[in-house]
C-alpha positions as CSV (number, residue, x, y, z in Angstrom):
1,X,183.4,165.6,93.8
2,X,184.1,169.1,95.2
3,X,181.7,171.7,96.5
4,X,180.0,174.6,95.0
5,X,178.3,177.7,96.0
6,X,175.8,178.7,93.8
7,X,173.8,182.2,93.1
8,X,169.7,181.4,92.5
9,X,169.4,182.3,88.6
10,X,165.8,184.1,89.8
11,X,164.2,185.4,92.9
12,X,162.0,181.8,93.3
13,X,165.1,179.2,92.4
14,X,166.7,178.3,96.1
15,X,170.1,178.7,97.1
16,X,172.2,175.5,97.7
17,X,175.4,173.8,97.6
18,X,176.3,171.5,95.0
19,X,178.2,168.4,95.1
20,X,178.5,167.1,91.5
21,X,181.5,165.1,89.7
22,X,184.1,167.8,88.3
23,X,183.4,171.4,89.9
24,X,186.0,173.1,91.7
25,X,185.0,176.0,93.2
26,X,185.6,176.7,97.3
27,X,183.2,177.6,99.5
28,X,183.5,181.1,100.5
29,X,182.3,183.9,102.2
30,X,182.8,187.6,100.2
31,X,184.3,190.2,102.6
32,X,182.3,192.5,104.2
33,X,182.1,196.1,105.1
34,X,181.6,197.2,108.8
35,X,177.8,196.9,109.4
36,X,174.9,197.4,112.3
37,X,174.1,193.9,113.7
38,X,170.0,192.6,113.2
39,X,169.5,194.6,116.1
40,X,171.5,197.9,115.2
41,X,174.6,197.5,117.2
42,X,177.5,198.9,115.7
43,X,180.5,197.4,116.1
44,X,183.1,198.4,118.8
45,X,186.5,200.3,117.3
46,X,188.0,199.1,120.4
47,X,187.6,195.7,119.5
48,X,189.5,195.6,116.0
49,X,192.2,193.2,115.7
50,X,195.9,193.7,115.8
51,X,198.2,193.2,112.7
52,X,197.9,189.9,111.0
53,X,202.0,189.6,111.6
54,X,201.6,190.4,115.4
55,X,202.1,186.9,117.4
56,X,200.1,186.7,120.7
57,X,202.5,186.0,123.9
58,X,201.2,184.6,127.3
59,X,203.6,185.7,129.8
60,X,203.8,184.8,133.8
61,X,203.7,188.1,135.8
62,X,203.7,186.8,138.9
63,X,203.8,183.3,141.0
64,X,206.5,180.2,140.7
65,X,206.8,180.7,136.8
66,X,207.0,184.2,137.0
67,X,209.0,185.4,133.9
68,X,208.1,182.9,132.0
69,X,206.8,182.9,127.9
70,X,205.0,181.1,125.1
71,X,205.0,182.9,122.0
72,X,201.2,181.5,120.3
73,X,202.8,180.5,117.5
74,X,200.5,177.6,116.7
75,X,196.6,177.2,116.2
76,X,196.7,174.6,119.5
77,X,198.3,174.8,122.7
78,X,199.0,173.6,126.6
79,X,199.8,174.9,129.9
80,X,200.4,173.0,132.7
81,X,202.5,171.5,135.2
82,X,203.7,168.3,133.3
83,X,206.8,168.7,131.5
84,X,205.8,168.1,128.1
85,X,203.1,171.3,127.7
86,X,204.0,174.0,125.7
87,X,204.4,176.3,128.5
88,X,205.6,173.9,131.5
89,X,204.7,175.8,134.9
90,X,206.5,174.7,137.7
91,X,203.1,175.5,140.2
92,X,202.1,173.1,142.7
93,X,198.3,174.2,142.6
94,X,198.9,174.3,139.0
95,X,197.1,170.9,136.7
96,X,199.3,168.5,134.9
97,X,197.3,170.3,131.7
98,X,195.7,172.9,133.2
99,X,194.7,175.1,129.9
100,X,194.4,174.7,126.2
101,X,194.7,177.7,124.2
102,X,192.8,178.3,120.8
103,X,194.6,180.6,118.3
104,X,192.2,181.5,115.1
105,X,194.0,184.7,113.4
106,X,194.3,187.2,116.6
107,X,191.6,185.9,118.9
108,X,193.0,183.8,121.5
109,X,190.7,181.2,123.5
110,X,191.5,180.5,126.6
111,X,190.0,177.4,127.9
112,X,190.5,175.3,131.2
113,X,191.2,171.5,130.7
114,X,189.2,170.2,133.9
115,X,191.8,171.5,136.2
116,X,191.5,171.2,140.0
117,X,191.8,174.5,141.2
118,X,190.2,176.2,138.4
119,X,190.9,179.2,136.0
120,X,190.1,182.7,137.6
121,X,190.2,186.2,136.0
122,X,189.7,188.6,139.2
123,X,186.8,186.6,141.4
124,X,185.6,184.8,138.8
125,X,185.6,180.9,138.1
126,X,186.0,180.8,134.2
127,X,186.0,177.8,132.0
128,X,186.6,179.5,128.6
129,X,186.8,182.9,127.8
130,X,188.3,185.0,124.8
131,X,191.2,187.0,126.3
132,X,191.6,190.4,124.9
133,X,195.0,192.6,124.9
134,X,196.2,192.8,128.3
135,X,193.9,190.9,130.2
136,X,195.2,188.4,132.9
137,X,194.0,185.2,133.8
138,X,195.1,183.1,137.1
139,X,195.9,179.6,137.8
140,X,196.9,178.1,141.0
141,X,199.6,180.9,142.5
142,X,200.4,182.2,138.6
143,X,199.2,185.3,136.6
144,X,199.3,185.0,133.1
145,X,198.9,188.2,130.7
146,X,198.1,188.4,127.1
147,X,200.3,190.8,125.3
148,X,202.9,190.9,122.0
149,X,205.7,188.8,121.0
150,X,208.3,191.6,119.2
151,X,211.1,189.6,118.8
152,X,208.7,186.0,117.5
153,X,208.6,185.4,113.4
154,X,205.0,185.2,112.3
155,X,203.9,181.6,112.1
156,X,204.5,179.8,108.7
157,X,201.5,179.2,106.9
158,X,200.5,175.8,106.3
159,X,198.6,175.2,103.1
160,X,197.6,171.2,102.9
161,X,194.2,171.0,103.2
162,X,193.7,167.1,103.4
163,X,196.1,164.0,104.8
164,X,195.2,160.7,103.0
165,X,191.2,160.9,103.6
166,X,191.2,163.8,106.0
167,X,190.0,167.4,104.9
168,X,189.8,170.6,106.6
169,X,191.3,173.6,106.2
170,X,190.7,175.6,109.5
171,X,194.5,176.6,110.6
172,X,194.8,173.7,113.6
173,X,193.8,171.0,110.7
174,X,196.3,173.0,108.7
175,X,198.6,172.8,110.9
176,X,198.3,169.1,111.7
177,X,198.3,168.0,108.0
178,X,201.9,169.5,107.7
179,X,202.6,167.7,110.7
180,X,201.6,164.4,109.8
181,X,203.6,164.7,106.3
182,X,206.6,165.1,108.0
183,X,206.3,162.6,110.6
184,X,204.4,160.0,108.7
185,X,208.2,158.4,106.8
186,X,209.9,158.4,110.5
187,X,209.6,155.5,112.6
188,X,209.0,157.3,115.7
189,X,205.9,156.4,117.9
190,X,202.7,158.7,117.9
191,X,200.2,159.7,120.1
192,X,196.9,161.1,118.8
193,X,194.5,162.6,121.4
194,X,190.9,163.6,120.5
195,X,187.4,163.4,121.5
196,X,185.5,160.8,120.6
197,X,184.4,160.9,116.7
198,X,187.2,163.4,115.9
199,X,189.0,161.0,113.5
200,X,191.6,159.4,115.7
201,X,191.6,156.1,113.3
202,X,191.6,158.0,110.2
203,X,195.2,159.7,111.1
204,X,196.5,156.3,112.2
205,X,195.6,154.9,108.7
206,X,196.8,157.6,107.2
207,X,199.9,157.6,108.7
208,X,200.7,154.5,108.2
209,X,199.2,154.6,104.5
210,X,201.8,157.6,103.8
211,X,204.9,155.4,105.2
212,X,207.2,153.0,104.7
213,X,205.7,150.2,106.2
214,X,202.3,151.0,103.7
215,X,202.7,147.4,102.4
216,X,203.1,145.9,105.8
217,X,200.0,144.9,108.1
218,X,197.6,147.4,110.1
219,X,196.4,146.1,113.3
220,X,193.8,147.9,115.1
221,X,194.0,146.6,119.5
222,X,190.8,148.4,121.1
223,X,192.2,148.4,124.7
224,X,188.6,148.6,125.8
225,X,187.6,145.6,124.2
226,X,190.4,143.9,125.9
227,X,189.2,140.6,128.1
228,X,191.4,140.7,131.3
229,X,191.7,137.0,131.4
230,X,192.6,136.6,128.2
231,X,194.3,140.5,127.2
232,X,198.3,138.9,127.7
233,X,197.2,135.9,125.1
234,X,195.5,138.0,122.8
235,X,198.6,140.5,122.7
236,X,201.3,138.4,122.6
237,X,200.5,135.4,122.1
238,X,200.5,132.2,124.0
239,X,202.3,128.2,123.8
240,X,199.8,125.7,123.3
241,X,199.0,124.4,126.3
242,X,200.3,127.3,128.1
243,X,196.3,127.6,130.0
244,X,192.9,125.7,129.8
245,X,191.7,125.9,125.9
246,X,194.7,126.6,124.8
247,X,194.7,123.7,122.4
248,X,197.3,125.1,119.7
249,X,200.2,127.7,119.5
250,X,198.8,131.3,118.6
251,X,200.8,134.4,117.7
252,X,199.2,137.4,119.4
253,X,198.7,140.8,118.1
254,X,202.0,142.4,117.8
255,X,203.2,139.5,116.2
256,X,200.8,140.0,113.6
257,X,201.8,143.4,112.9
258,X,205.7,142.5,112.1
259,X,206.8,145.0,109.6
260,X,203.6,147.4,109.8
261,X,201.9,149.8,112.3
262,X,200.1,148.8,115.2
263,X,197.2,151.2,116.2
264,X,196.2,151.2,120.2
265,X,193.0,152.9,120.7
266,X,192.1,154.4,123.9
267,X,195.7,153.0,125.2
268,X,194.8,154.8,128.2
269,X,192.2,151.9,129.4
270,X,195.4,149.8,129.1
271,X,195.0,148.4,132.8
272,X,198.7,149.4,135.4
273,X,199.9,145.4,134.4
274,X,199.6,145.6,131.2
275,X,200.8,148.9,131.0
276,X,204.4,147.6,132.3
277,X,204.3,144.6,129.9
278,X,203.5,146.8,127.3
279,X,206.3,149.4,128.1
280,X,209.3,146.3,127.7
281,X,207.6,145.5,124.2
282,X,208.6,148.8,123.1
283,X,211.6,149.1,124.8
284,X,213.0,146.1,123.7
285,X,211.0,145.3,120.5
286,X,210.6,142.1,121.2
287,X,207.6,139.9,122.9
288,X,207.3,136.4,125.2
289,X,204.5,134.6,124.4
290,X,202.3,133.0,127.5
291,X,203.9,129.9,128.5
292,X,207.1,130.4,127.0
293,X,210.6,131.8,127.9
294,X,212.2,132.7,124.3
295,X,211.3,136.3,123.3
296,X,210.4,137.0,119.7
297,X,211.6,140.0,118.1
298,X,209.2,142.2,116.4
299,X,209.3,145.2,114.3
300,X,206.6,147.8,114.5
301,X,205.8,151.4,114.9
302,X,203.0,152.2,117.1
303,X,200.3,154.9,116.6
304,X,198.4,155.1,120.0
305,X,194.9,157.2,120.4
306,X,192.9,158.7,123.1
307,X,190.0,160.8,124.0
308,X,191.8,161.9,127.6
309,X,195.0,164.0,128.2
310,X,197.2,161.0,129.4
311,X,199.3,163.8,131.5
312,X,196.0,164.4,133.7
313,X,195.4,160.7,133.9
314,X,199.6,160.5,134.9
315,X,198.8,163.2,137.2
316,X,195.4,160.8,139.2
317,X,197.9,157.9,139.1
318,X,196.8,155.6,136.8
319,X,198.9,155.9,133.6
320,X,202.4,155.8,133.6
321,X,205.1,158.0,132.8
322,X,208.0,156.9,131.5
323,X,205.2,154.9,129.3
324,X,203.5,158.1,128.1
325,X,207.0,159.8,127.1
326,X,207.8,156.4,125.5
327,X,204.5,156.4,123.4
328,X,204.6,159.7,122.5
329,X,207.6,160.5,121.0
330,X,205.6,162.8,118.7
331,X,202.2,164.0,120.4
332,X,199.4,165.5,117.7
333,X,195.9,166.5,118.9
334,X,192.9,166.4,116.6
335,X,190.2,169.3,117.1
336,X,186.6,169.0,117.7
337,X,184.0,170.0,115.0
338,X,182.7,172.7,117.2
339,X,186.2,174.1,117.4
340,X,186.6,174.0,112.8
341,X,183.1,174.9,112.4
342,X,184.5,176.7,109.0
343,X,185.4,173.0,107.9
344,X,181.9,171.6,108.1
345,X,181.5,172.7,103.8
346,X,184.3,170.6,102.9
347,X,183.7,168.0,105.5
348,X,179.7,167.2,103.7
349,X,181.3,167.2,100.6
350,X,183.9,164.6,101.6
351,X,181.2,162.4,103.8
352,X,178.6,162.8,100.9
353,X,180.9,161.6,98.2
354,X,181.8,158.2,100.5
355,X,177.8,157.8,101.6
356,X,176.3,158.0,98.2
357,X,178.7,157.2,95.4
358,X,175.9,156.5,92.3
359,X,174.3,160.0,92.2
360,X,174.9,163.6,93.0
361,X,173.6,164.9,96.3
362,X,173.3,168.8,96.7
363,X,172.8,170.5,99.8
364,X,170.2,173.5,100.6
365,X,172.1,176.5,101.8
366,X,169.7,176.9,104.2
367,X,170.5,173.4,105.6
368,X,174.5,174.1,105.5
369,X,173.4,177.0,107.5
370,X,172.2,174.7,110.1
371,X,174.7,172.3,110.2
372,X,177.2,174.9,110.2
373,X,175.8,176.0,113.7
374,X,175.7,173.3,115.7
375,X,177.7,172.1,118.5
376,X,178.1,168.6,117.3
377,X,178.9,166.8,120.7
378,X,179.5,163.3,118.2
379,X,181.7,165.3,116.2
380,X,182.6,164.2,112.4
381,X,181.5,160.9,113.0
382,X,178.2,162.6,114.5
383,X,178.1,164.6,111.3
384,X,178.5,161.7,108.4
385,X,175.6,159.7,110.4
386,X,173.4,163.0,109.9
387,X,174.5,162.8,106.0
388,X,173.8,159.5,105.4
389,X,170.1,160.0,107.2
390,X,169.3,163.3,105.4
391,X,170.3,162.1,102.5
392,X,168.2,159.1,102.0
393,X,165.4,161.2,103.3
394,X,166.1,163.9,100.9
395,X,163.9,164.4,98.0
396,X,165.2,164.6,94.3
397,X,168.9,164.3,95.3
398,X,168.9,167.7,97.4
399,X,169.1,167.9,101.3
400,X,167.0,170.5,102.4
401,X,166.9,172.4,106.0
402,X,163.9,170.1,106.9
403,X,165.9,166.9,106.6
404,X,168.5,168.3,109.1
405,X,165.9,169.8,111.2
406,X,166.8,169.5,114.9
407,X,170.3,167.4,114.0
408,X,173.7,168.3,115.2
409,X,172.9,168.3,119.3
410,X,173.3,164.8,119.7
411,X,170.5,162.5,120.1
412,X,167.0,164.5,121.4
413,X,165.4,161.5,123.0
414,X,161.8,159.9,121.9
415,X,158.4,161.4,122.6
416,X,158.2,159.1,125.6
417,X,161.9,160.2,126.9
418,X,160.5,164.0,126.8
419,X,157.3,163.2,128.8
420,X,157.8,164.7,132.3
421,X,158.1,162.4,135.2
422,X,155.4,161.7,137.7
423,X,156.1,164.0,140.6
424,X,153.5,163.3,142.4
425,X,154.3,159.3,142.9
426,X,156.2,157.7,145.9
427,X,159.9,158.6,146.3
428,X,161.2,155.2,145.8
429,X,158.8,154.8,142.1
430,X,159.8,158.2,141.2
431,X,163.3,157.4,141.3
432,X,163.2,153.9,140.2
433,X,161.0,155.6,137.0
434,X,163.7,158.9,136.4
435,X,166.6,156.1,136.6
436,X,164.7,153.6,133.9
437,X,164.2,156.6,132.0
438,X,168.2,158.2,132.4
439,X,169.3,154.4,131.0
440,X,167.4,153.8,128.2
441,X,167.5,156.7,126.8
442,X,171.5,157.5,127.3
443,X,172.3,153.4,126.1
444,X,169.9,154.0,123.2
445,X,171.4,156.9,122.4
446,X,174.6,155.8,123.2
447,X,174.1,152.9,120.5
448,X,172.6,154.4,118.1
449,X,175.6,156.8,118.0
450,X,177.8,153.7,117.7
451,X,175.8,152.0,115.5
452,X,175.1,149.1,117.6
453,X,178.7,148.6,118.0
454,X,179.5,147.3,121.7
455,X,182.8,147.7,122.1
456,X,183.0,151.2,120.4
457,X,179.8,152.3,123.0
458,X,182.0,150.6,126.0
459,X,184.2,153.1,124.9
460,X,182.5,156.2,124.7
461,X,180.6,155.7,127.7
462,X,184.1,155.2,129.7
463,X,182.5,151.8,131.0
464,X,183.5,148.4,130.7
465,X,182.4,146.1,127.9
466,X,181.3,143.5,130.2
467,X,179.3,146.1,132.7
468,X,178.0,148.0,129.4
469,X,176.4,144.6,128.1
470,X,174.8,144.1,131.6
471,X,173.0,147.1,131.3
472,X,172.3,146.7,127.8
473,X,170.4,143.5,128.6
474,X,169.0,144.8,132.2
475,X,167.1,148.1,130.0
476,X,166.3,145.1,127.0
477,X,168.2,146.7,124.5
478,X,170.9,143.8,123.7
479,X,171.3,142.1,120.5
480,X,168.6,144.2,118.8
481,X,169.4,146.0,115.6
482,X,170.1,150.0,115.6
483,X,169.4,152.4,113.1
484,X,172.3,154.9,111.8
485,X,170.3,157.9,112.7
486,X,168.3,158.8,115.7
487,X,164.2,158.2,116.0
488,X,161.8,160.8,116.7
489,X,158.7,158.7,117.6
């Protein structure tokens, strides 16, 4: 199916995008002459953008890394104090990642990473800001300023607009695509980092679908799902006899994955032990099952994936680093929707195709409109579980603005979550009340979002499975069944 923008044929006949079997047209937006906003503005000469060939240049003016560069050559980049950023600043007060820069065309988003000490243009405290020509920004003792590379090439552009059953074509996805084709046939280990719902999973499979270990095994290890008890069993395997119920001799989970691709989710939940154990498997590629002394030697290639910046967590102490250089030998980071709103078009055609495969479903332009301007806190995976709702509810195959009224925020809470608390009732039953309230409706929403799915809500909630399932059963919503999309009632 592809997507399709379509004219109405008479003044009555709606607007809408069409996914059908066999079009191929893009979705696009005509250019457009200078114009007065809705409210009359006119636009700002000052504010026009620099040649498309110009390359953006961040450059330290003052502080420890005064002198210092990074040409903005790419669509996503770091600055920080740990070594593998893109612009490494040698700054005490200075986070292990301390910014992320956004590069769309010439505008240049500056955005702080949860630092410690903050971002700061003159007094202020900033958290993201769009930098214009010449403007400085500082962090710890360093001033940064935004001015021109001469000397830098323009950036290549990348043209792939899809990796096995990833689509986008905003420049970071771009980017990445080209990326992934040239490190998917090498053997070297990769680390994926996203937030939650981005498609961490999706890159794994489709690196390891695109090389040469395609035929081999894919094992998916949710680190979060981990038992401590039994994690070293379940991982490498364990001699019968070797503990209480071990009744038989068990290969664990890299042995499984001989000759294929091991995928690690949230490997940064991997608790300091394991961490170490895990570091001598890829060292040495080989593992010792529990209760025995004779190695075995494996072969695999490891794709690890988080929703944290490892470097911050290296930086608190509780991730190592001679693992994290270890893991990733190639580092790739995955945007959030918000970040490719210009993908969302191709993204509903891609989700609706896999959702509904026995009949057409066509979108209202008016709806695309919508989607296409929300913040999406659940990201793609927020996105498909709007698409599958909207289109069952939709009427005569077309999803209209009504069936994605409200959607795209993340879950708005029932009628009875939005009913104001009693003010007026003893401290102690006010709070007990507000704090009944806060859990079930963040756990419901929680699974719902995860479709019921324990583990993966363990992991989005950054809480243990075990402590999750307490609560769960505390607020009594364990074991019951969850709908894909959220209730209003």
């Amino acid at each position: 199916m592809a997507a399709l923008i379509a004219s109405p044929t008479s003044s009555n006949a709606p607007d809408f995008v069409g996914l059908r079997r066999g079009l191929c047209a893009e979705y696009s937006v005509p250019a457009m002459e200078p114009v007065r906003t809705g409210g009359g503005t006119e636009v700002n000469p000052a504010a026009a953008v620099r040649p498309a060939s110009a390359v953006p240049r961040l450059t330290a003016v003052s502080g420890p890394a005064a002198g210092s560069a990074l040409a903005l050559t790419r669509a996503m980049t770091t600055i920080g104090r740990h070594a593998s950023n893109d612009l490494a600043v040698a700054d005490p007060r200075v986070s292990g990642v301390h910014l992320q820069i956004l590069r769309t065309d010439q505008k240049v988003v500056i955005r702080d990473a949860g630092s410690t000490n903050g971002t700061w243009i003159g007094p202020h405290r900033v958290t993201e800001i769009e930098l214009a020509m010449g403007g400085e920004i500082r962090i710890g003792e360093t001033t940064l300023r935004l001015d021109v590379e001469s000397d830098a090439p323009p950036p290549p552009v990348a043209t792939r607009e899809s990796f096995g059953e990833l689509v986008g074509r905003a420049p970071a996805m771009r980017e990445l695509f080209a990326a992934l084709e040239r490190i998917a046939p090498k053997s070297l280990s990769v680390l994926v980092q996203g937030e939650t719902g981005t498609g961490k999973e999706e890159i794994a499979r489709a690196i390891h679908a695109a090389s040469p270990r395609a035929s081999g095994p894919f094992v998916v290890i949710d680190a979060t799902a981990l038992p401590e008890t039994l994690a070293e069993s379940l991982l490498f395997g364990h001699e019968r006899g070797a503990f209480t119920g071990a009744t038989e001799r068990r290969a664990g989970l890299f042995e499984a994955a001989d000759g294929g691709t091991v995928f690690l989710d949230e490997i940064g939940e991997l608790p300091p032990a394991l961490q170490a154990k895990f570091l001598r498997v890829l060292e040495r590629h080989e593992v010792t099952r529990v209760g025995s002394q004779t190695p075995q030697k494996i072969d695999i290639r490891l794709v690890a994936a988080t929703h944290r910046d490892l470097r911050q967590e290296i930086d608190a102490g509780r991730f190592r680093d001679d693992l994290y250089f270890r893991v990733a030998q190639v580092r790739v980071s995955i945007p959030s929707l918000r970040d490719r709103i210009e993908d969302i078009p191709i993204l509903c055609q891609k989700l609706l195709s896999s959702i509904d495969r026995t009949q057409s479903i066509m979108i209202d332009a008016a709806a695309m409109q919508h989607l296409s301007e929300q913040p999406w806190p659940g990201n793609v995976r927020e996105l498909r579980n709007v698409l599958a709702r909207a289109a069952a509810l939709a009427s005569g195959g077309i999803i209209t603005r009504h069936d994605v009224a409200g959607e795209g925020s993340g879950f708005r809470g029932t009628a009875d979550e939005r009913a104001p608390i009693d003010l007026n009732a003893k401290f102690a039953e006010a709070k007990d009340a507000a704090i009944d309230r806060f859990e079930r409706m963040y756990l419901a929403a929680l699974m719902r979002r995860c479709e019921g799915n324990v583990s993966r809500a363990a992991r989005e909630a950054d809480l243990a499975r075990h402590h999750l399932r307490d609560l769960l059963k505390k607020r009594g919503l364990y074991g019951i069944s969850w709908p894909d999309a959220d209730s209003d009632t």
